[in-house]
C-alpha positions as CSV (number, residue, x, y, z in Angstrom):
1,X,0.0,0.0,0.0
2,X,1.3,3.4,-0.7
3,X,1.8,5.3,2.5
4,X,-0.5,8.7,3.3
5,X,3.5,10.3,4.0
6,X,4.3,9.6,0.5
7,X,1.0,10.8,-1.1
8,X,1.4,14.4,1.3
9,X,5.2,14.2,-0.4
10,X,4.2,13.5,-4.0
11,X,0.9,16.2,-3.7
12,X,3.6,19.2,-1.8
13,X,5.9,18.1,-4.8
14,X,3.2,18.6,-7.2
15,X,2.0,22.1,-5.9
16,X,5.2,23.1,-5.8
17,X,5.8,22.4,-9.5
18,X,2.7,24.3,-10.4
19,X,3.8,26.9,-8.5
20,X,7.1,27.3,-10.2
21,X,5.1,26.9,-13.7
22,X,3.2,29.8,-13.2
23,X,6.1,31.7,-12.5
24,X,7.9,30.8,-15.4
25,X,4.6,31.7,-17.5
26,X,4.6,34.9,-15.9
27,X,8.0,35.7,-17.2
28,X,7.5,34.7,-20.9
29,X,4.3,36.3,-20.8
C-alpha cells in the first residue's frame, strides 16, 4: 500500500511544480 507520508510528499511536490510553472509563465508572458 502506498503510504498517506508519500502521497502528502508526492501532492507538496506537485503544488510546488505548479507553483514554479506559473512563474515561469509569468516571465514569458
Amino acid at each position: 500500500m502506498i503510504k498517506l507520508e508519500h502521497i502528502s510528499k508526492v501532492f507538496r511536490d506537485g503544488k510546488r511544480t505548479v507553483e514554479a510553472v506559473k512563474d515561469v509563465s509569468l516571465e514569458i508572458a
